[in-house]
N, C-alpha and C positions, 0 to 999 in steps of 0.2 A: 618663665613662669611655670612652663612645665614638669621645671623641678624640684619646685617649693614641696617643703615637707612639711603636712599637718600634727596634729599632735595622734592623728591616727595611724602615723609614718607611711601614709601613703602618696603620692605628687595628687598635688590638684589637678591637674589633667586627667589622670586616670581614675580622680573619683566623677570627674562630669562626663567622662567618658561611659562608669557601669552606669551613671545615674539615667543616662539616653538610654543606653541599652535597656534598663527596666521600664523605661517609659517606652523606648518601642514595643515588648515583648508586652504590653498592660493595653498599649492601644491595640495591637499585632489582637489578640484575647477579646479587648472588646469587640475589635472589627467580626473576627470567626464569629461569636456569640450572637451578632447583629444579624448576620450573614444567615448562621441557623436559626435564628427567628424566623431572619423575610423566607425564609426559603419551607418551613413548618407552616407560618402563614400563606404562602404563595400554591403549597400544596393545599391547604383545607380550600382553598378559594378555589381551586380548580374540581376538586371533588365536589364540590358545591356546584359549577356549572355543569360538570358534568351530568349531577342527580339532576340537575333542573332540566337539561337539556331532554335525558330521557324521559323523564315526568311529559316533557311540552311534546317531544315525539310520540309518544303514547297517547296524547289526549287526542292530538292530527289523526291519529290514523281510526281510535275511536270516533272520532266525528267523522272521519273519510266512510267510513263504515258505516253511520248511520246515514249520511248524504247518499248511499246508495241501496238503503234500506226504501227508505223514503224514497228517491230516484224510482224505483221498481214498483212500489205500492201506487208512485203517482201513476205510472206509465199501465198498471192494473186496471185502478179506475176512470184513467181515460179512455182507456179498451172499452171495458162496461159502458162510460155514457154513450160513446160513437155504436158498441150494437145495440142499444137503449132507442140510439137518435132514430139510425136504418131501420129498426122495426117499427116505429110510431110512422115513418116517413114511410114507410111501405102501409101501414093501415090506413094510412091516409089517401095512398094511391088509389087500394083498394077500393075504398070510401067512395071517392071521385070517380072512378069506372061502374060500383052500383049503382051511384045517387047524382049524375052531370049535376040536374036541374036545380037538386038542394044545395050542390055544393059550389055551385055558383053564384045562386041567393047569400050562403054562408059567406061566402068570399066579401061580394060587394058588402054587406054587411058590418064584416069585420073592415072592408077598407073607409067605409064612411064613420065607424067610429074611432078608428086611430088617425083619420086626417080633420078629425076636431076635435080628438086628444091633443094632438100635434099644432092646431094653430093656438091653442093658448100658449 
C-alpha cells in the first residue's frame, strides 16, 4: 500500500506520514502557546502573592508597633496610678498617726456600712 500512487503522484504512506507530522508540529504550537499562557499566568499569580504578602508584612509590623506604642502608654499610666495609690496611702498614714481616735471611729464606721451593704 505503501506504493499506491495518488493522482498527487505521491505514495499514500507518505502523504499520512507529512499529514502526522503537521499534526505533531500544530499540537507541538498549541502545547508551547498553553505552556506560555500557564507560565504568563503562574507568574502574575505570584506577583500577586508577593504584593499581598508585603502589604500583610507591613500591616504586622504597623500593628507590632502600635502594640508597643500602647504597651508603653499602659505601663506609663500604671506608673502614675501606683504613685497616685503610695501617696493617698501615705496621707492616710499620716492621717491615722494625727487623728488614732477619729480614725478609728472612721474605720468602724466604714466597716459597719459595707457589712450591710454586703448582707443584702
Amino acid at each position: 500500500m505503501n506504493n499506491q500512487v495518488s493522482s498527487n503522484d505521491k505514495p499514500t504512506g507518505d502523504r499520512i506520514d507529512e499529514r502526522a507530522e503537521r499534526i505533531k508540529q500544530a499540537t507541538s504550537a498549541a502545547v508551547a502557546s498553553t505552556k506560555d499562557s500557564v507560565e504568563r499566568a503562574a507568574d502574575h499569580v505570584e506577583e500577586g502573592l508577593h504584593r499581598a504578602t508585603d502589604k500583610a508584612a507591613g500591616a504586622a509590623h504597623k500593628a507590632s508597633d502600635k502594640a508597643a506604642e500602647v504597651s508603653e502608654r499602659s505601663r506609663e499610666v500604671y506608673d502614675q496610678t501606683m504613685d497616685r495609690a503610695d501617696a493617698w496611702l501615705e496621707q492616710a498614714r499620716d492621717y491615722v498617726r494625727e487623728k488614732p481616735v477619729q480614725s478609728v471611729a472612721i474605720a468602724l464606721g466604714a466597716g459597719w456600712l459595707l457589712g450591710r451593704i454586703l448582707r443584702r
